[in-house]
C-alpha positions as CSV (number, residue, x, y, z in Angstrom):
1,X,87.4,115.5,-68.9
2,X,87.0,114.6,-65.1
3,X,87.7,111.2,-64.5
4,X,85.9,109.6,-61.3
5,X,87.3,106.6,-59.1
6,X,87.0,103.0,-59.7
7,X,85.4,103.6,-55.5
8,X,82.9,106.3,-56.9
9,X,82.2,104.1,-59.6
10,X,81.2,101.4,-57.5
11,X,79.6,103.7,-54.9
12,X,77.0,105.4,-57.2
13,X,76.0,101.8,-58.6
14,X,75.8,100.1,-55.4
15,X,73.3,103.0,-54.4
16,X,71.7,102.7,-57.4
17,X,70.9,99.3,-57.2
18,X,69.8,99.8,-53.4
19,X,67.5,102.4,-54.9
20,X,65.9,100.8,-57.6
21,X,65.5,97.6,-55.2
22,X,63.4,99.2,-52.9
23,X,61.2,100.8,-55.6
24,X,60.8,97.2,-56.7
25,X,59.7,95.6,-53.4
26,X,57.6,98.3,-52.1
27,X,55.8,98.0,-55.4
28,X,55.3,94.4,-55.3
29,X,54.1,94.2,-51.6
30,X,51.8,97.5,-52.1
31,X,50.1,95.4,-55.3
32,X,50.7,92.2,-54.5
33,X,46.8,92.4,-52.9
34,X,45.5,93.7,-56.6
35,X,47.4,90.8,-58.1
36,X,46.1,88.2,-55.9
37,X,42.4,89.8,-56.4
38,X,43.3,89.7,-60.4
39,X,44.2,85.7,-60.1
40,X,40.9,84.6,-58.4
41,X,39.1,87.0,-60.5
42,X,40.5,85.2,-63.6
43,X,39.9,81.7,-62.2
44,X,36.1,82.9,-61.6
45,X,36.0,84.0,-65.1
46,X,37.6,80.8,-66.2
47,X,34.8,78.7,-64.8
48,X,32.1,81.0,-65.0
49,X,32.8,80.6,-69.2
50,X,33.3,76.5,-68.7
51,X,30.2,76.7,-67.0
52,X,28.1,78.8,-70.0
53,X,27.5,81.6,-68.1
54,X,30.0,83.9,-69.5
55,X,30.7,83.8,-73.7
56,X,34.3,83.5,-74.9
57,X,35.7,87.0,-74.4
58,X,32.8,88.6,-73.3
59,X,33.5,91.8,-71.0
60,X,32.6,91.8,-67.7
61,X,33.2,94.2,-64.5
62,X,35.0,92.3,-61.7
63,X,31.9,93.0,-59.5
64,X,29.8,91.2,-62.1
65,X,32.1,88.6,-62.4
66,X,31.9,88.5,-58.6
67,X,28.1,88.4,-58.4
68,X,28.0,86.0,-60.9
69,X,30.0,83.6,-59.8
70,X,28.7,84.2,-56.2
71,X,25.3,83.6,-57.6
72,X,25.8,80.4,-59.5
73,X,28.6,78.5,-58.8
74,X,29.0,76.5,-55.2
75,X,32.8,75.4,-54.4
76,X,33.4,72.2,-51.9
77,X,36.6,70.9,-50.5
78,X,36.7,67.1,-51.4
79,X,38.8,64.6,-49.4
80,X,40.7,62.7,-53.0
81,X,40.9,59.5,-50.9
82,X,37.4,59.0,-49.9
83,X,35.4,61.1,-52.1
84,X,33.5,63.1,-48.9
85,X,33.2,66.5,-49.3
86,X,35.0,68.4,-46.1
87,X,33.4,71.0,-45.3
88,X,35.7,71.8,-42.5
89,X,37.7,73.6,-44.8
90,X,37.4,76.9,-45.9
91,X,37.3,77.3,-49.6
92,X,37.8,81.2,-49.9
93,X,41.4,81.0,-48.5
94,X,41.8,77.7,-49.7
95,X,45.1,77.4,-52.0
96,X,45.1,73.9,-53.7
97,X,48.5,74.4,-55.4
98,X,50.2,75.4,-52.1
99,X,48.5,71.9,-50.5
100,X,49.9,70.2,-53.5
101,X,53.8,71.2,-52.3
102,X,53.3,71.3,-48.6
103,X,53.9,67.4,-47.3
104,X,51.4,67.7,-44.6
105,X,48.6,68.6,-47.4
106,X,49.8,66.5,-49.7
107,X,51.2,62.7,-51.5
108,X,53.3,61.6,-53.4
109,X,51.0,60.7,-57.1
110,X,52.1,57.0,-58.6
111,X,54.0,57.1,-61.6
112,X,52.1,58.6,-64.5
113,X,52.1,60.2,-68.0
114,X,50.8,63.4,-66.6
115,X,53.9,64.3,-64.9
116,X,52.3,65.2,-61.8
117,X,54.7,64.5,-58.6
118,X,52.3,65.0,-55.8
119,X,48.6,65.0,-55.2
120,X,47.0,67.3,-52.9
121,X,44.8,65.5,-49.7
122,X,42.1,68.2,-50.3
123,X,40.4,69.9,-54.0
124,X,38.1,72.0,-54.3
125,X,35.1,70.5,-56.5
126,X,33.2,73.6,-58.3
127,X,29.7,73.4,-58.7
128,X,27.0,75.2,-61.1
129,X,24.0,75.1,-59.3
130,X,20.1,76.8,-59.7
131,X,18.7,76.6,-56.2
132,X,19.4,73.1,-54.7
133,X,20.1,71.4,-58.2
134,X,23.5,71.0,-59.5
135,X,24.1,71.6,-63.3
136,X,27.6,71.0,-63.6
137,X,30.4,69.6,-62.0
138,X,33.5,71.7,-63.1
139,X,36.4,70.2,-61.4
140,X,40.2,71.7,-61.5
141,X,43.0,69.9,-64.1
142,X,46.7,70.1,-64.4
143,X,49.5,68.6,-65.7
144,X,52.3,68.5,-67.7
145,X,52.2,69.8,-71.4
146,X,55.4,70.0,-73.8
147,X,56.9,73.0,-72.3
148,X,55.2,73.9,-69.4
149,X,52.3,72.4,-66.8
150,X,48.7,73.4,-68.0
151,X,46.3,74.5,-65.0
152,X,42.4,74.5,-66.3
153,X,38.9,73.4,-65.6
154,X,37.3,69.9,-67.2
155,X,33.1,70.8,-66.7
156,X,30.9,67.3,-66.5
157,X,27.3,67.2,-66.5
158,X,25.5,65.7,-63.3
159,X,25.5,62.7,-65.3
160,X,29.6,62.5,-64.8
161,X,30.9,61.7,-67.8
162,X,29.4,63.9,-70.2
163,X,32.0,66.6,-71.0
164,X,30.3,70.1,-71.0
165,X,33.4,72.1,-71.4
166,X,37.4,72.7,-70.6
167,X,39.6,75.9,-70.6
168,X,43.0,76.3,-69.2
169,X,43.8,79.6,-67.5
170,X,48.1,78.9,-67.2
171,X,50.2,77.2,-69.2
172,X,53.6,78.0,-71.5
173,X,53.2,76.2,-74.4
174,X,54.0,77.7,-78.0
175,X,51.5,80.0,-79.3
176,X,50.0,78.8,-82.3
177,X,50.9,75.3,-82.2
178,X,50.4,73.6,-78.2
179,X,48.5,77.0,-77.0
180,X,45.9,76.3,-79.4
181,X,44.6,74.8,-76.0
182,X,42.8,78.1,-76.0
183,X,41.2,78.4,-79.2
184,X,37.6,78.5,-78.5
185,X,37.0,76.3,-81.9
186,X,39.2,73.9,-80.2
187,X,37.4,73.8,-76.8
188,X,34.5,73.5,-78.1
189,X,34.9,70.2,-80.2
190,X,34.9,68.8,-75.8
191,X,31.3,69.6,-75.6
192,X,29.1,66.4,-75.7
193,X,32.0,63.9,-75.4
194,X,32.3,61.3,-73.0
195,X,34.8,61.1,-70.2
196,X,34.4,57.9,-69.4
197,X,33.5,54.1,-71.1
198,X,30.3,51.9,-70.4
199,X,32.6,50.5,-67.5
200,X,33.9,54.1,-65.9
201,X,37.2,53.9,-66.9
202,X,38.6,57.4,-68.2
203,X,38.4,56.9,-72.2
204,X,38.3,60.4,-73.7
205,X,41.5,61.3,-75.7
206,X,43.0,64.1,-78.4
207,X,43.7,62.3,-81.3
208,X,46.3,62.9,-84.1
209,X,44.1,64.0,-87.0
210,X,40.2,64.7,-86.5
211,X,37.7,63.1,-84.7
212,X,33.8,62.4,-85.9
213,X,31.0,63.7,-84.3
214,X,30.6,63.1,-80.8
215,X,27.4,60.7,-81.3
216,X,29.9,58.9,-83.3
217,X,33.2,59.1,-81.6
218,X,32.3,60.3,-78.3
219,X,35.8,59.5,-76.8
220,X,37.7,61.4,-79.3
221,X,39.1,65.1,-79.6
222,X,40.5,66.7,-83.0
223,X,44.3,66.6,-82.4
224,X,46.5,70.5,-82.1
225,X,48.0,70.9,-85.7
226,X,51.8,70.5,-85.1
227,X,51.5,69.8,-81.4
228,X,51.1,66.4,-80.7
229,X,53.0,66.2,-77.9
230,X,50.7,69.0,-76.1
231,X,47.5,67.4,-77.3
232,X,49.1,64.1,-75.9
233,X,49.6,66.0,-72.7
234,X,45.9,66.8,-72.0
235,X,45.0,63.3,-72.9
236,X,47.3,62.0,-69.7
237,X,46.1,65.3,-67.0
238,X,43.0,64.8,-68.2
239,X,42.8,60.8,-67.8
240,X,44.9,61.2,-64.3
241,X,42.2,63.6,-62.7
242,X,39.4,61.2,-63.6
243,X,41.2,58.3,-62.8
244,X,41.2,56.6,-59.2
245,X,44.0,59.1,-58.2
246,X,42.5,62.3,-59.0
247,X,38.4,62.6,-58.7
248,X,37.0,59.4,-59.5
249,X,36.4,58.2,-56.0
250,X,33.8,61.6,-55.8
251,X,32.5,60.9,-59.2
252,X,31.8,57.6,-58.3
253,X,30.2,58.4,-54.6
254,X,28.1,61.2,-56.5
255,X,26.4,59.1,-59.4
256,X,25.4,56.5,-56.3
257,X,24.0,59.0,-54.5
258,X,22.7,61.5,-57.0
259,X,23.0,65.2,-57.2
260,X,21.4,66.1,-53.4
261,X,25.1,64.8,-52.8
């Protein structure tokens, strides 16, 4: 049997390494457009269900999706500090989780239980509308669950504190037990709860065990069977982007001004 040198040896897998590499990032940059594309697409879909105009799982084209979402939803940058929309900014190339990690787009969050480290300056504040009326408020949620941060949507009615829905579109967390975030029975239990108390202080919470009705426990959510620690998770990135840190400042501006805001 021929034997081949420890030099040819390393040769041939040096080259094929070099080979394979260069498959590898020429496919990445030729799809990395289709990715991107696939990302907002899900987002869209994301809020277009929050917002009851798509069912749970229900197929749809991406140029339905599109039109849809193009159609009903209306996205505004909000200043965090002030609560004044900025429309300055442009929304479609808008990132707000590169803002968060640049320092010039973003600060440094107080210490909190959602394990957020920075705040971005500038969200993005999605609203369902039907001509000039807005339907919904359907504003973007993160934070740290028990393995992983969550990224989602928490919908309000115009009333802002109603809650008309929530889904989470990224997150790591154990199927079955914390990823139960996705179960539509879950999700729904949010619907007609109240984000806030009689004073406007965040108040809604998941629970360990199971909640009444919302007419009778409206700030309550069933706990996740054997993931407390994930349910307590969404209580804190939940509380934190109501709170005076996250969105309440715009809340607060829109229920004194009413929805021509």
């Amino acid at each position: 049997m021929r034997q081949y040198s420890n030099s040819y040896i390393i040769g041939f897998a040096t080259a094929v390494c070099l080979v394979c590499s260069i498959v590898v990032s020429t496919s990445a940059v030729a799809l990395r457009e289709r990715q991107d594309r696939n990302k907002v697409l899900d987002r869209q879909t994301k809020v277009l269900v929050v917002a009851g105009l798509l069912k749970e799982g229900q197929a749809a084209t991406p140029g339905e999706v599109e039109k849809l979402f193009a159609d009903n939803i209306r996205i505004r940058a909000v200043d965090l500090a002030t609560g004044d929309y900025d429309d300055a900014v442009d929304v479609s190339a808008f990132d707000q989780r590169k803002a968060t990690k640049d320092p010039a787009e973003s600060h440094a969050a107080p210490p909190n239980n959602a394990g957020i480290l920075r705040v971005p300056d500038t969200a993005l504040v999605y609203q369902k509308v039907a001509g000039d009326d807005i339907k919904m408020l359907i504003l973007p949620i993160e934070g740290k669950g028990l393995w992983s941060t969550l990224y989602g949507f928490l919908a309000l009615a115009p009333d802002t504190t109603t809650i008309e829905g929530i889904t989470f579109y990224e997150h790591g967390e154990t199927p079955g037990l914390g990823g139960e975030v996705d179960n539509p029975a879950w999700k729904a239990l949010w619907q007609g709860r109240e984000a806030y108390d009689q004073s406007f202080k965040p108040a809604i919470s998941v629970i360990k065990g199971t909640a009444g009705p919302p007419a009778e426990d409206p700030y309550h959510v069933d706990g996740l069977s054997g993931a407390t620690l994930t349910g307590r998770g969404v209580t804190h990135l939940v509380q934190f982007w109501l709170g005076e840190n996250g969105f309440e400042p715009y809340l607060a501006k829109f229920r004194a001004e009413g929805s021509a805001s």
